[in-house]
N, C-alpha and C positions, 0 to 999 in steps of 0.2 A: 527505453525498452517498451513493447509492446504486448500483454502478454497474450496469449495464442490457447489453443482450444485443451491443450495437454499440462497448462503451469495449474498448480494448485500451491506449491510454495516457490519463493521469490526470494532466495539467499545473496545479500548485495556486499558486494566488496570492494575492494581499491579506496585509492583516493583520489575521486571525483565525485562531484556531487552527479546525483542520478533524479530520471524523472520516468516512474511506472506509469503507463499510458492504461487504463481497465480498457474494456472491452464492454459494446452495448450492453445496456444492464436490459433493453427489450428480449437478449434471446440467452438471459445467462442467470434466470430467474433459479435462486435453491443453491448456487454456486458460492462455494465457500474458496477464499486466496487468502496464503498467510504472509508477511512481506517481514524479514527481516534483515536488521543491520549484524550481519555475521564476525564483522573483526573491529566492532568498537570506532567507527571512522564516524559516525552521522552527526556528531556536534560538529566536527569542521566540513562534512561531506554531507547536506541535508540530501535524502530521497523524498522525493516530491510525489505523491501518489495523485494521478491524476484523472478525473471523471470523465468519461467518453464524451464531446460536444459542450452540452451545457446540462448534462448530469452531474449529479451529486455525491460526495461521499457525506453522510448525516449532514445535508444541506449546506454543506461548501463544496464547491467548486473541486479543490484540490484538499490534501490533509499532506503534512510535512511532517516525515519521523527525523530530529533531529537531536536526538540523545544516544547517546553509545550503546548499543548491544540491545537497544526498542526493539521490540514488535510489535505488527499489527496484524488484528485476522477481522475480514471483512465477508459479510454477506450479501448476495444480491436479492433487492426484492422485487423485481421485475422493471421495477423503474428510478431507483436509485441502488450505490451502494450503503450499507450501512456498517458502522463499527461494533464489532461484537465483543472484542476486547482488546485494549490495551496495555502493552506493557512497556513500561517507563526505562528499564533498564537497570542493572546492579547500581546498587550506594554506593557515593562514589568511594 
């Protein structure tokens, strides 16, 4: 998926592993997305969050929510993304 100029959350489900595409962090400076795993599937279904080109989420490439019921919420600072918090998901 790719997301587009109107997502600000990114509720994923099914069982397929999934891979979020950001968008240039040059014109999406102050933009805050929240991504998460809504029905417990990201241990066997990873979401792949992925940097536009060879941008960055906190200076990797890609970041992988692969815990059941994770989120993540990400800010852009004009030229990379960054993580502003995570969460791991309910014990199991």
């Amino acid at each position: 998926y790719t997301v587009t100029d109107t997502d600000w959350l990114l509720v994923c489900s099914g069982d397929s592993t999934k891979t979020i595409n950001l968008p240039a962090a040059s014109s999406n400076t102050g933009r805050i997305l929240h991504i998460k795993d809504s029905e417990g599937n990201a241990n066997d279904y990873n979401i792949t969050v992925d940097g536009n080109s060879s941008e960055t989420i906190d200076g990797d490439t890609t970041y992988t929510i692969n815990q059941n019921k994770a989120s993540i919420s990400l800010i852009c600072t004009g030229t990379e993304w960054v993580l502003v918090s995570v969460y791991s998901g309910p014990p199991p």
